[in-house]
C-alpha positions in Angstrom: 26.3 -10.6 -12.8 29.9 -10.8 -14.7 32.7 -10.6 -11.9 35.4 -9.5 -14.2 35.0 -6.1 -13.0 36.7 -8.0 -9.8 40.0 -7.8 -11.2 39.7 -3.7 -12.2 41.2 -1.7 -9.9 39.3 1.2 -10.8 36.2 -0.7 -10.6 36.8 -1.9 -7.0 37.6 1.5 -5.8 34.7 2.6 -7.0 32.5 -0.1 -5.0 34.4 0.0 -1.8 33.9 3.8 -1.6 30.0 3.2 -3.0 29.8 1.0 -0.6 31.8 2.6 2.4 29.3 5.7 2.0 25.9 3.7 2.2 26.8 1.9 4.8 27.8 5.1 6.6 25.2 7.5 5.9 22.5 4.8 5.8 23.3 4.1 9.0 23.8 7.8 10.6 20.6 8.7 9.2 18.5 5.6 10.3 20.2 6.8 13.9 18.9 10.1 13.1 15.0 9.2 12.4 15.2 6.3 15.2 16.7 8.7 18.2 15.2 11.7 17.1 15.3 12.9 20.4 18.5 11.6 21.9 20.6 13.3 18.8 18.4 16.8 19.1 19.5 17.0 22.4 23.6 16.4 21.3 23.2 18.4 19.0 21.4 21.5 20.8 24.2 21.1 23.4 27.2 21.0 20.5 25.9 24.0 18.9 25.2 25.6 22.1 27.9 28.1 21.8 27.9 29.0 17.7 26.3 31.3 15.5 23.5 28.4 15.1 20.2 29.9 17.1 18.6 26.8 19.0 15.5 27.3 17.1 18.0 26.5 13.8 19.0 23.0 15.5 16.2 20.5 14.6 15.7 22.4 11.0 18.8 21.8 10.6 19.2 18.2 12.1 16.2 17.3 9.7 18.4 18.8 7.0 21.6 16.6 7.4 19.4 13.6 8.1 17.6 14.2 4.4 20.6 14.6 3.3 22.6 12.0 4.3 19.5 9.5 3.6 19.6 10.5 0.0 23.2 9.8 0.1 23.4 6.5 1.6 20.1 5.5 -0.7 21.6 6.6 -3.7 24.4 4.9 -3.0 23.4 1.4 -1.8 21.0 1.7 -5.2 24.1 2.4 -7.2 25.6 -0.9 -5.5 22.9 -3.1 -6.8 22.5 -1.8 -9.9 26.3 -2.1 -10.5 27.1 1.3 -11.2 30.6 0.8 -10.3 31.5 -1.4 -13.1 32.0 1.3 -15.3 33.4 5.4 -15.0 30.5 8.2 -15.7 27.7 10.2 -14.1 25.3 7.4 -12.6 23.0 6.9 -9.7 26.2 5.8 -7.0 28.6 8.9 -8.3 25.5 10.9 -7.5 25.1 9.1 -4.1 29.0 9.8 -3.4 29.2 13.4 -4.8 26.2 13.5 -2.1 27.6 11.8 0.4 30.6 14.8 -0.4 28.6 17.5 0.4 26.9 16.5 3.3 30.3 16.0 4.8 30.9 19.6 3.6 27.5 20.6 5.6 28.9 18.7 8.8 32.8 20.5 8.2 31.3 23.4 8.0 28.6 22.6 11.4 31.9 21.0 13.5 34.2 24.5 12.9 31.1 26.7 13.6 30.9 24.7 17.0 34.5 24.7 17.4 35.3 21.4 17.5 38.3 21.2 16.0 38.4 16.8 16.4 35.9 16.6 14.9 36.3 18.5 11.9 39.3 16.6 11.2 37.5 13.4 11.4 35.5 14.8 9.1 37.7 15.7 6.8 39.2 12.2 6.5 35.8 10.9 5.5 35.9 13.9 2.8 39.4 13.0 1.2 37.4 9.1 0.5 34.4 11.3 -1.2 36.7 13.2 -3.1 39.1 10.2 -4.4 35.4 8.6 -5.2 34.8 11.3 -7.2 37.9 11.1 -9.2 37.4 7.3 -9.7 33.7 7.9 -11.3 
């Protein structure tokens, strides 16, 4: 692989944040499948006062877990392909524009719920999607 792209800026912005998002949602979503039962229960008990029924929880735990598989696939597949290298719609801007709205699904999950901490943690990991989006 040519390693000029090493001295792009642009370029290396747009692996660190490729990379920065499969690592985290690979990760959060292998937790996901692995303690299926250990993160229903956190879950059922965070949501236990929003507009979320309980019956909703593990539809919708199986929902962010798709999601943020596709994510962290798409962008760990963008990574070894070397989509980075260049600007333009490829398989790791699709991965982080992912990764973007599953962070919009858990924003939206952490106000519901009322924690307000966590929504702003959240929100940090958004401003990196959305500064990833501008670099691809």
């Amino acid at each position: 692989m040519d390693l000029s792209f090493l001295a792009r800026p642009d370029a290396m912005g747009r692996f660190l944040v490729t990379a920065f998002f499969a690592i985290v949602f690979l990760q959060s979503a292998i937790d996901k499948l692995i303690d299926y039962e250990g993160n229903l229960s956190y879950f059922r008990d965070h949501f236990k006062g929003s507009p979320f029924p309980p019956a909703a929880v593990p539809l919708l735990l199986g929902a962010l877990a798709a999601m943020e598989l596709t994510a962290g696939a798409l962008c760990a597949v963008g990574l070894v392909r070397g989509d980075f290298i260049e600007r333009g719609m490829s398989v790791a801007a699709g991965g982080v524009i992912t990764a973007g709205i599953a962070l919009l699904c858990l924003l939206l999950g952490q106000r519901l719920a009322k924690d307000y901490a966590g929504a702003a943690v959240v929100a940090a990991y958004f401003a990196v999607a959305v500064v990833g989006a501008i670099l691809f």
